[in-house]
ROROFI-518301 format. One record per atom (N, C-alpha, C): residue in three letters; x, y, z. Coordinates in steps of 0.05 Angstrom, whole numbers, plus 5000, padded with zeros to 4 digits. Last residue first. Layout:
! residues N
AlaXYZ
...
//
This chain:
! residues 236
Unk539383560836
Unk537183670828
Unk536683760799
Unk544983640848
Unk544683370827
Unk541083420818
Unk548984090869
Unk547184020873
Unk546183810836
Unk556084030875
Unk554284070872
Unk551784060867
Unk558883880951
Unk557983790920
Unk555783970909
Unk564384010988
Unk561984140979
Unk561684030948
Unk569283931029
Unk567183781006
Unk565183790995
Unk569084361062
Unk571684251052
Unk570484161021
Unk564484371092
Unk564784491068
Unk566584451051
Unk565084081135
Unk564984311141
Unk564684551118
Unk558683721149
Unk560683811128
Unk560983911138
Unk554683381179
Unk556083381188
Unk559283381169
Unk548383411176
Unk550383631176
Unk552983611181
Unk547182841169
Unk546082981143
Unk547883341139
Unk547082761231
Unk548682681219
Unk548882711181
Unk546183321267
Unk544883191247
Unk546483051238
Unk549383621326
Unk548783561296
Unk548083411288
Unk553483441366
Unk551283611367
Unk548983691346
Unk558483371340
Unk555983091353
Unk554183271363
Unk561983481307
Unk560183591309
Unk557783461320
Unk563982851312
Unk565183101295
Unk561483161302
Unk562682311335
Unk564182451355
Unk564882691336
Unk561582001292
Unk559482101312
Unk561182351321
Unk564581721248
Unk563782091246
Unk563082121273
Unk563281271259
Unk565981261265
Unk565781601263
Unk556881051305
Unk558081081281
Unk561381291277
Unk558480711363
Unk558180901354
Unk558980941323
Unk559680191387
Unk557880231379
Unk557080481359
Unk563580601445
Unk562980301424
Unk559980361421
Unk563481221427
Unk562680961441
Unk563680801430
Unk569281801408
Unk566581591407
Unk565781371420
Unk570982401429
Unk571582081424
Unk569281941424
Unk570582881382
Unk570382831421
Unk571482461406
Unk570983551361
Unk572083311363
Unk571383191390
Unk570884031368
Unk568983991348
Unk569583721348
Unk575084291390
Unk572784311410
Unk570584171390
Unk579984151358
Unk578984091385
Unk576884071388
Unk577683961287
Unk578484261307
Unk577684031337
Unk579283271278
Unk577583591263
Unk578983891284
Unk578882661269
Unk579582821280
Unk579383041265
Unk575282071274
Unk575382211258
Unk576082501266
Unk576481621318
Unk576781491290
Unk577381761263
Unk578381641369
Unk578081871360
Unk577881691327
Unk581081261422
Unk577881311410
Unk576381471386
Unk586081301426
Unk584581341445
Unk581681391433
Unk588981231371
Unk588580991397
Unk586881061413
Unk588181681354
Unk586581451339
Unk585681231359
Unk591182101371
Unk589381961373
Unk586681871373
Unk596481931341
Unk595581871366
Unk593481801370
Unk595581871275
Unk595582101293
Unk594881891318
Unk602581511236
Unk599481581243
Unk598481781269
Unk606981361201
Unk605281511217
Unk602781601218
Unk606880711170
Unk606180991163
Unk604881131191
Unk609480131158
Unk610480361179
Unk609680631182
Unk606979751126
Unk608580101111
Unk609780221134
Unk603379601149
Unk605279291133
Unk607179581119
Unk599979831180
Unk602579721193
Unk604679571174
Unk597180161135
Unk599180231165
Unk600480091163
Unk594179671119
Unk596479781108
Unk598779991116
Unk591379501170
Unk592879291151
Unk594479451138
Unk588279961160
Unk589579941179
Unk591879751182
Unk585179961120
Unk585780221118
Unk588480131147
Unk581979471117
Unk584479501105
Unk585479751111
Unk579279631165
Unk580479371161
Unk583079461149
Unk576480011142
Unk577180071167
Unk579879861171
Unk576179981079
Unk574879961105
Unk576479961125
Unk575080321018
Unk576680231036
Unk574980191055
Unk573480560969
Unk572580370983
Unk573680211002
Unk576880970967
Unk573581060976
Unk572180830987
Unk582081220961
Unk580881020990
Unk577880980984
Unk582181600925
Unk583481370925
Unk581981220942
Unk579082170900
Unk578881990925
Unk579781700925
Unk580182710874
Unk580582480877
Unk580082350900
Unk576683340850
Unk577583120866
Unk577482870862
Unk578783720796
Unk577883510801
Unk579583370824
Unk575184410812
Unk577384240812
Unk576783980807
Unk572385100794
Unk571384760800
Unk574284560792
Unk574585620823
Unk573085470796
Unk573485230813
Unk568785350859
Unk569685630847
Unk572385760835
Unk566984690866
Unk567584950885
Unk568485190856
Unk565284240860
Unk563284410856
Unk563784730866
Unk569883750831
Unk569083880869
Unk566284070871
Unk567883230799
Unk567983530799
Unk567383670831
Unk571582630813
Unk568582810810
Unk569183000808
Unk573581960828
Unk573882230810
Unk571882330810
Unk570881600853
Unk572981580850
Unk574881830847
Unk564081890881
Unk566381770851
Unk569081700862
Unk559581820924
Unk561481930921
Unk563281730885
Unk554881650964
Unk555481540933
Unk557481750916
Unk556981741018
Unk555681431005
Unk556181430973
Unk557582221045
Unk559882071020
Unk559081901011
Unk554182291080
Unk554182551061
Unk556682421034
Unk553981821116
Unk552281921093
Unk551782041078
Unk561181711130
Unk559181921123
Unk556481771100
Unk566081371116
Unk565881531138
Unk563381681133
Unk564780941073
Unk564380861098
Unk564481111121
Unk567381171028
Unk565081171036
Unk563281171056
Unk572081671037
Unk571981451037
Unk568781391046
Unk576982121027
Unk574882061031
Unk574681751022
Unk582882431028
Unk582382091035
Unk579782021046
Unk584782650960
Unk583082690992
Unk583982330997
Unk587983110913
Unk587982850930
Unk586782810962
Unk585583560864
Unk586283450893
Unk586083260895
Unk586683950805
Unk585883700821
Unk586683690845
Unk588884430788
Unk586584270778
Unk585084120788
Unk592384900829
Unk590784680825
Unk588384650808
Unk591885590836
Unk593685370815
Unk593685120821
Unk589385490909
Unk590385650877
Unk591985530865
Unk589485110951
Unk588485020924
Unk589185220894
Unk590385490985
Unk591485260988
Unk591285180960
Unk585785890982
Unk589285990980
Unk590585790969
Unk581785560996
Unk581585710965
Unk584985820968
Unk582685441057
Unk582485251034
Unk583185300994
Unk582785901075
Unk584885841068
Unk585085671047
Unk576585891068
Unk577886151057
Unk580786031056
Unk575285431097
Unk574585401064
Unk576185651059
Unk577385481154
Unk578085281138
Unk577385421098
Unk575985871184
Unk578985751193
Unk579185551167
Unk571486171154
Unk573786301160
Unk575886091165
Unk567385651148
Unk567185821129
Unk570586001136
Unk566885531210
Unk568185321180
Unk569585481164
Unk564285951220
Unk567285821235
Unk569385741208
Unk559285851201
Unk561186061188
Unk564486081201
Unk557685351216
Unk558985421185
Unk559885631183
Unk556385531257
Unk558585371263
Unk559085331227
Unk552285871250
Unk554785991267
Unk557485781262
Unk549185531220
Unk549785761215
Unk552485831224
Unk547585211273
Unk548084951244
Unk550785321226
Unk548885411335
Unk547385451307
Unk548785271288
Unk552385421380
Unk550385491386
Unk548485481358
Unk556585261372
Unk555485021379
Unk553385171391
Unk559985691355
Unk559685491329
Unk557785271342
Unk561985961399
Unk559385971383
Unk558685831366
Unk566585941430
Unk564585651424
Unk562185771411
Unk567486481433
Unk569386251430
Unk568285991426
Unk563186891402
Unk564886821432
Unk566786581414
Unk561787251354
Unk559586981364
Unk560886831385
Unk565487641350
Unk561587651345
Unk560087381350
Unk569687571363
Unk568287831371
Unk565487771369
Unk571187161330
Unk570887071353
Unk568287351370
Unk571287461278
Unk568787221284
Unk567987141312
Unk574587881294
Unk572487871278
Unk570087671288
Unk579387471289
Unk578087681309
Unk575487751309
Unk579187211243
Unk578387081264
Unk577787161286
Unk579887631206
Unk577987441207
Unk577087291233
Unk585187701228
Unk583387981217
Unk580887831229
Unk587987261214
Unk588087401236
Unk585387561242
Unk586186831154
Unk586687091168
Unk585687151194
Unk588386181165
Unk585686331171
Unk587886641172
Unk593385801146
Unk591485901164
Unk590586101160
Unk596685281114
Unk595585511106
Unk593085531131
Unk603285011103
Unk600884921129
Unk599885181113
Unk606384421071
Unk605984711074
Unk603084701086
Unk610983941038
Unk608984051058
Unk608784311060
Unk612583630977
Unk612883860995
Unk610483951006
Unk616382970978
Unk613883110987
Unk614283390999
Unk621682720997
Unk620682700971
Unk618183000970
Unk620982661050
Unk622182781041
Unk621282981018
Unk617582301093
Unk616882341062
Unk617682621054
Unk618682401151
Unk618282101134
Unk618182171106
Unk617782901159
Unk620482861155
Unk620582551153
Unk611683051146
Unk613583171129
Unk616783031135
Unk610182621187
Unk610482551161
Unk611782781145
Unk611182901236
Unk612282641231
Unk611782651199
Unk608183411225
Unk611683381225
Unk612283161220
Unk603183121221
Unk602983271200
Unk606683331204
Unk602883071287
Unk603382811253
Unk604182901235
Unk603683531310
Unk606483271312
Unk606083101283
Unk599583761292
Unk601683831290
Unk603783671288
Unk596083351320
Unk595083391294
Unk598183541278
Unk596883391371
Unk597883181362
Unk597483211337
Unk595283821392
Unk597884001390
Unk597883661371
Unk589183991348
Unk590583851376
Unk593083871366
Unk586284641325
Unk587484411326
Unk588784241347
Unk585385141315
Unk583384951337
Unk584784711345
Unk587385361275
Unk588185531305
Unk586685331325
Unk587485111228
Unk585485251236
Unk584985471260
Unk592184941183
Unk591485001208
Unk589885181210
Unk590984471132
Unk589384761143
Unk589684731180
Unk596184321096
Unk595084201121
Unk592584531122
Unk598183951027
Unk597384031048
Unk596384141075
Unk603983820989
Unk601583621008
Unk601183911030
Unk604883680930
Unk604083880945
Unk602783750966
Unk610583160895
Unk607583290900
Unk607283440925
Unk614183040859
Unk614483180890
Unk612283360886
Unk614782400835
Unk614082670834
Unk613582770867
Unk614081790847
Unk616182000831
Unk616082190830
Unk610281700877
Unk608581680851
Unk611581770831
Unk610581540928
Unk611481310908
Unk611181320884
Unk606981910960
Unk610581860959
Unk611581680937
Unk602381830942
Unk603881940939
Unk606981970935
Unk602581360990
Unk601781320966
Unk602381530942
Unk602881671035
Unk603781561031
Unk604481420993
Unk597482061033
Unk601282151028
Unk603181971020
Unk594481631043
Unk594381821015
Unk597582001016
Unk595281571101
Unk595981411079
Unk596081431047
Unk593682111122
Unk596781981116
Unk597781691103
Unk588382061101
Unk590282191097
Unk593982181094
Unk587181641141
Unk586581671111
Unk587881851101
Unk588681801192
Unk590381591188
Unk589181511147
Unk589282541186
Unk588682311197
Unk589382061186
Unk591783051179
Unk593882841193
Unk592182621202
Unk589583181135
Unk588883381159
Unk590183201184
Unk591883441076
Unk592383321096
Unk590783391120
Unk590383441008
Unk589083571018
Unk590983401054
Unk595283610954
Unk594483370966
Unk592683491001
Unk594883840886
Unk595983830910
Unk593683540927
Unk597083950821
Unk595483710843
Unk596383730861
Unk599484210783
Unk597184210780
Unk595384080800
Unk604383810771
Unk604384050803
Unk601784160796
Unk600583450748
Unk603883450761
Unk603483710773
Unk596083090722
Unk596783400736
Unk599183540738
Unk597382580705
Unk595682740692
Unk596283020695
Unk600782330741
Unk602782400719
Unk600282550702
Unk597682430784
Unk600282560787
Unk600882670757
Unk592882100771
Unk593082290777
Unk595882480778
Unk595581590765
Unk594281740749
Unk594781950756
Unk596781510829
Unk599081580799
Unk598581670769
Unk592481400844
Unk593981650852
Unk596381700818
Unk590481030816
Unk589281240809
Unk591381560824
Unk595080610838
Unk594780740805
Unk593180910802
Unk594180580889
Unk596880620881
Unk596080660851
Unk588980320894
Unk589280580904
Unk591680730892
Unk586780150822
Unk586880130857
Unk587780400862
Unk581680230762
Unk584180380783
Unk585080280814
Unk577680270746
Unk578579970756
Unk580779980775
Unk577180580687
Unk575180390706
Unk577280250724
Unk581881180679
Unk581180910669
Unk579180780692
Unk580481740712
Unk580881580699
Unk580081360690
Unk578082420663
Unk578282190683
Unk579082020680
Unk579783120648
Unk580482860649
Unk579682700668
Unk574083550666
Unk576983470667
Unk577283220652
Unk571784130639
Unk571683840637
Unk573983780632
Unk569784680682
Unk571084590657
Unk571184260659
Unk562585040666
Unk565084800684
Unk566784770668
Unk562185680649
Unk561885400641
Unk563885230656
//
C-alpha cells in the first residue's frame, strides 16, 4: 500500500514550500543536484531553510568536467549544506559498456534506458535511502512529460517518496532574475547554448528557436525524453 504523505498548504512560493518541506522532513529530505541553473537555485533556497539539508549529485561517469566545477562551486558557497556525489557500480558499467559499445544508448529508445537505468536510477535508489521526500528543480515549462506536474506528488518509485518541486512555475525570466539578484553559481554552460545539461554525449546545444529540452536526447521523441529520474505513476 502507498504510503500517504503530508502536503502542503495551497499557495506556497518558492522559499516557503522548501521550508515546508525541511521543517516537515528534516533529514528525511534530500535534495536531488545535477548543477543546473534550477537546481542550483533549489540549493539555494535551501540554504536559508536553517537546517543542513542533503544535497545531492549522480555522477554518471558521462558528465562535463563543468558539471563537476558547479556542483564544487556550490558545495563551498553553501557551507551550511551537506553535499555528496553517488556513482554507478563499476561492475555495471563494464557490463553495459561490454554489451552495447560506448554510444549504444543512441542506437534504441531500450538501450538508452538501460544506460539510464545503471549510471543514474540504481545510484539514484542509494542516494534516496532513508528519504521521504525530495527536492527537484522541475519545472513546467522544461517538458511535455512535466506540463501537469504538482507542487507536491507521490514519486511512483519503490517505496514511493514525496517529490517537491518548488520552481514549477517558474520561467526562464524569473529563474534568471534570481541568479543574479543572489550571486548563485551557475553551470557555464548555460552561456554557450545548453539551457538543459545531462551526460556529455546526451547533451548538445540548441538553435534559436529550439524548444529549451531539444538538445537532451535529440534523437528522440520529445514524449521520450525521461531518463527515469522522474518516473510517474500511471493515472490510467
Amino acid at each position: 500500500m502507498a504510503e500517504t504523505f503530508p502536503l502542503p498548504p495551497a499557495g506556497l512560493d518558492a522559499q516557503a514550500l522548501v521550508q515546508w518541506a525541511a521543517d516537515t522532513f528534516g533529514d528525511e529530505l534530500a535534495l536531488a543536484c545535477s548543477a543546473g541553473v534550477e537546481d542550483s537555485v533549489v540549493v539555494h533556497l535551501a540554504s536559508q531553510t536553517g537546517r543542513s539539508l542533503r544535497v545531492f549529485m549522480l555522477d554518471t561517469g558521462r558528465l562535463h568536467p563543468e558539471t563537476h566545477d558547479t556542483f564544487e562551486r556550490l558545495r563551498r558557497r553553501y557551507p551550511q549544506l551537506r553535499f555528496e556525489v553517488y556513482s554507478p557500480e563499476g561492475a555495471d558499467v563494464e557490463a553495459l559498456v561490454n554489451a552495447q559499445g560506448l554510444f549504444g544508448f543512441r542506437d534504441s529508445l531500450a538501450q538508452r534506458q538501460a544506460c539510464c537505468e545503471i549510471r543514474k536510477l540504481r545510484p539514484l535508489k542509494r542516494a534516496l535511502a532513508g528519504s521521504r521526500a525530495w527536492l527537484t528543480g522541475l519545472r513546467r515549462e522544461q517538458s511535455p512529460t512535466r506540463a501537469d506536474l504538482a507542487p507536491a506528488e507521490g514519486d511512483g518509485g519503490t517505496p514511493e517518496r514525496l517529490k517537491v518541486a518548488p520552481l514549477l512555475d517558474w520561467d526562464q525570466a524569473r529563474l534568471w532574475a534570481f541568479v543574479a539578484e543572489h550571486g548563485i553559481p551557475t553551470h557555464p554552460l548555460h552561456d554557450q547554448g545548453y539551457p538543459s545539461i545531462g551526460c556529455a554525449p546526451c547533451t548538445r546545444a540548441i538553435q534559436p528557436g529550439e524548444d529549451i529540452r531539444a538538445g537532451r536526447w535529440w534523437w528522440e521523441r520529445p514524449e521520450h525524453k525521461e531518463c527515469g529520474l522522474h518516473h510517474r505513476p500511471s493515472k490510467g
